[in-house]
N, C-alpha and C positions, 0 to 999 in steps of 0.2 A: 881651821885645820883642813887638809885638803883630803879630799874623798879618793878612793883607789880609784876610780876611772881619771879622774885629774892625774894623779901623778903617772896610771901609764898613757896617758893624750902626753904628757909631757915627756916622757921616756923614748917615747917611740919616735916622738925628732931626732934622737941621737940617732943616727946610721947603723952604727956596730949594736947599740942594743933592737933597733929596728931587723936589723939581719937576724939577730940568733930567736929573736921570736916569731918572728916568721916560720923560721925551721921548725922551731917547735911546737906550729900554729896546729896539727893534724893530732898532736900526738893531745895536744888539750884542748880537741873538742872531743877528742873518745874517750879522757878523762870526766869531762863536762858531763857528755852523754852518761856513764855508768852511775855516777853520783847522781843524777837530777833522776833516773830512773827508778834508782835504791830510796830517794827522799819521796818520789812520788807513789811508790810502793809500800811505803810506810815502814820498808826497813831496816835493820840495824848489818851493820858488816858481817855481824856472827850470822844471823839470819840467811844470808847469801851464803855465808859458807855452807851452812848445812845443805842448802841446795842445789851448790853445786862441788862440794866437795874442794876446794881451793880453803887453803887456810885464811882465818880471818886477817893472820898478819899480809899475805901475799894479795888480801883484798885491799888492806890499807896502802900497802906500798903503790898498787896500782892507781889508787886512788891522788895518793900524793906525790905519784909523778916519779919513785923510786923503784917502780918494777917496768920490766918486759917483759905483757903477757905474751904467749902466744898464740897464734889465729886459732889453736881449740880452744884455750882458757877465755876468750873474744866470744865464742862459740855458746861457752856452758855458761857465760855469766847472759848473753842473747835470750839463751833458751827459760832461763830463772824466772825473766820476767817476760815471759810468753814470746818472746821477738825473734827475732832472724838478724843476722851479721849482715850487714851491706856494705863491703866495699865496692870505692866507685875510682877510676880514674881519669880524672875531670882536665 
């Protein structure tokens, strides 16, 4: 059986699917970034909600890629787990 990095090293030879992930290379690693903070913090989506007042559903949608926070909602989920917003244009 092939492991998910196998199949997207495979994927990513196609062009047209190489293009459209690309595009959405920025938007999941700040997917990345808020998950692996929430896991490394110990916790749960409701947990962030109560912290920062964002409903748990509008935490899951951002989580899986189904919401547009925006730069405040970036902002309070930053501040949840002690951090600061950093965007950079590189």
């Amino acid at each position: 059986m092939e492991t998910l990095d196998q199949y997207l090293e495979k994927q990513l030879k196609n062009p047209k699917f190489k293009k459209e992930w690309d595009e959405l290379e920025d938007e999941y690693q700040i997917i990345q970034n808020i998950v692996e903070a929430r896991l490394a913090a110990h916790m749960t989506q409701m947990q962030l909600s109560e912290l920062t007042g964002i409903t748990q559903s509008d935490i899951s949608k951002i989580e899986n890629g189904n919401g547009n926070p925006s730069l405040k909602t970036l902002q309070k989920i930053a501040r949840a787990f002690g951090k600061k917003l950093k965007i950079e244009l590189v």
